[in-house]
N, C-alpha and C positions, 0 to 999 in steps of 0.2 A: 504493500500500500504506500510503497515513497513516490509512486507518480503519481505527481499533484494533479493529471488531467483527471484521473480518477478516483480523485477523494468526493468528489460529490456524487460522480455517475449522469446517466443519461446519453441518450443516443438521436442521430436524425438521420435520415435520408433523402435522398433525392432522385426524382425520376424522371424521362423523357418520353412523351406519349406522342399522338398525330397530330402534330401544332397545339401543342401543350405539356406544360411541366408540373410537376407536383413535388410538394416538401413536405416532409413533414417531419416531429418529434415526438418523444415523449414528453411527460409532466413530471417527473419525481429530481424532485430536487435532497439529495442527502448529506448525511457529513457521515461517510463509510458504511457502516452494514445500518445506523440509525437514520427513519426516514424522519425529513423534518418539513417538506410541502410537496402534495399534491397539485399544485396551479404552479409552476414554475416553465411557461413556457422557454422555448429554445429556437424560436422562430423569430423574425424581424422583417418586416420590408421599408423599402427606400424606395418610393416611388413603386413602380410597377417591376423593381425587383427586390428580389427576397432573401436572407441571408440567415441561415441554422450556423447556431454558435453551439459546442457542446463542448466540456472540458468542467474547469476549476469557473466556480459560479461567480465570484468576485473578478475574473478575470472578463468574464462572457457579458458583464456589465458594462465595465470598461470598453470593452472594445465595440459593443454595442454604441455607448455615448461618443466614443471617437467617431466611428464613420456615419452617424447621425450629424455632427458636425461638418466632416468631410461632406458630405454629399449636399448639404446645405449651402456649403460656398460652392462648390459646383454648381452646382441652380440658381447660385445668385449671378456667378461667372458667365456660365456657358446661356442661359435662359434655357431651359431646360433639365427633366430629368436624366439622369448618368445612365445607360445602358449596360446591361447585364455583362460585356464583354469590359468595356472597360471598367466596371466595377469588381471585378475579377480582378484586375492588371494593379486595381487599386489598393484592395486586400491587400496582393503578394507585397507590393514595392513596403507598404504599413507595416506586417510582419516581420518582411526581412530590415527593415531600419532596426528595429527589438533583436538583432538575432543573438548578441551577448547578454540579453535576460527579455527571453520571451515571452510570448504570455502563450497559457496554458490551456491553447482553446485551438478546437479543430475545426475550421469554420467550412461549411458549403452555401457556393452560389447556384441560385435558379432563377431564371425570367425567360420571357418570352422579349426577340427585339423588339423595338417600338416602329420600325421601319420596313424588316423585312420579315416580321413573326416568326422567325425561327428562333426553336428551343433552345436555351444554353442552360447548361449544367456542369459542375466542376467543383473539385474538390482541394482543399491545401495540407500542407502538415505544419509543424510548430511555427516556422521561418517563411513562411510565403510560398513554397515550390506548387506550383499548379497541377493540379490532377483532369486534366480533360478526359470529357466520357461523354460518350454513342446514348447511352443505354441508363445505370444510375451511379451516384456516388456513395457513399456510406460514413461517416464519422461517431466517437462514442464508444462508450464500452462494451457496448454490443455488437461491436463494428463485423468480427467474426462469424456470427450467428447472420446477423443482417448480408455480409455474402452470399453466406449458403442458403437462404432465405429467396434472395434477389435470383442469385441465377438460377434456382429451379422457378420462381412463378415471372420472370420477365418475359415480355412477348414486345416484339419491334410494333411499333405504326400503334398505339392502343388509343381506342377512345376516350375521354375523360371520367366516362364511369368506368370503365372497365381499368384504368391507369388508379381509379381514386380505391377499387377495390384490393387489386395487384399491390399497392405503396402501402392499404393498411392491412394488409393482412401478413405482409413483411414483415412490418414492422411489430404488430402485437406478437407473433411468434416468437418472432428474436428477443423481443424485450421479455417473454416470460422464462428462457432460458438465461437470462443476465439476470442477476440480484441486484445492481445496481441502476436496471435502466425499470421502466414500468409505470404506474400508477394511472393509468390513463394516457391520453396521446391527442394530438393535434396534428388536423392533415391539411394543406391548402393548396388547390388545383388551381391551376392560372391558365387562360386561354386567352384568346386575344379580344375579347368582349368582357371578362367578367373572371373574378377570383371568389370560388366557393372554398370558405373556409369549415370545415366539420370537428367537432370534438367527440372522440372515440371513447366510449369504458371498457378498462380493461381489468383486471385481477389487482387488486389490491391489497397485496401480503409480499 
């Protein structure tokens, strides 16, 4: 238990469907095998993109209010909201400036462009280094489970119901095999008209 991403727990994923993305996470916010909230989301959006922080919970704050600001002078700069690509480029450069004490959060990007509606999704590790993906990303302590999860119910081109079923049933599995990730879940599908957010029950022990 000396990795600090994993003193609190908690997991999120990310998926790519037919002109649409979906994020989602858990709720359980802990300090090691003690659980201390249920409503701790792990999801964020900036604009009409989205960003799952998982890691060390004081960190996941932080870095939440940093690119809350980041992206605010961006929109004051550019007159416009930042796009899911370069808010990705954005992340990485932010992380790796921390790379002699970084912060302890696994983050993934999801949106759809604002221009040419294609899916982005992508994933980081401690320092910035970018994970692009087809298909979905995965961060969290479930991260394991959530593969073996992912690639048995993944299917290319999915609808949004069929992608919003596919991301929670990933996810509730994987989280019921982690001790640390669970307590309910939060999914959010984005298409290029409209973001359906859902809150899932799940086992709560």
């Amino acid at each position: 238990m000396s990795d600090p991403s994993s003193i609190n727990g908690g997991t999120a994923v990310a998926m790519v469907g037919k002109d649409c993305v979906a994020i989602a996470c858990d709720m359980r916010l802990g300090s090691q095998s003690l659980g201390v909230s249920n409503n701790f989301e792990k999801v964020f959006n900036y604009g009409h993109v989205y960003l799952g922080l998982t890691g060390l919970a004081t960190d996941v704050l932080t870095v939440y209010e940093d690119f809350r600001m980041k992206t605010n002078l961006y929109k004051m700069s550019e007159d416009r909201d930042i796009e899911p690509e370069s808010f990705a480029n954005l992340v990485s450069s932010t992380l790796y400036q921390r790379r002699f004490g970084p912060w302890f959060v696994g983050p993934l990007v999801a949106g759809l462009n604002s221009k040419t509606g294609k899916p982005f999704i992508c994933g980081f590790d401690f320092i910035g280094c970018i994970d692009f993906a087809k298909d979905f990303v995965v961060s969290g302590t479930a991260t394991d489970q959530l593969y073996g999860m992912c690639e048995s119910l993944y299917e290319p081109n999915l609808e949004p119901e069929d992608l919003f079923e596919t991301i929670s049933q990933a996810l509730l599995n994987a989280a019921d095999r982690d001790a640390l990730s669970g307590w309910g879940a939060v999914v959010y599908v984005i298409t290029k008209d409209k973001v359906v957010k859902r809150y899932l029950k799940s086992r709560q022990d």
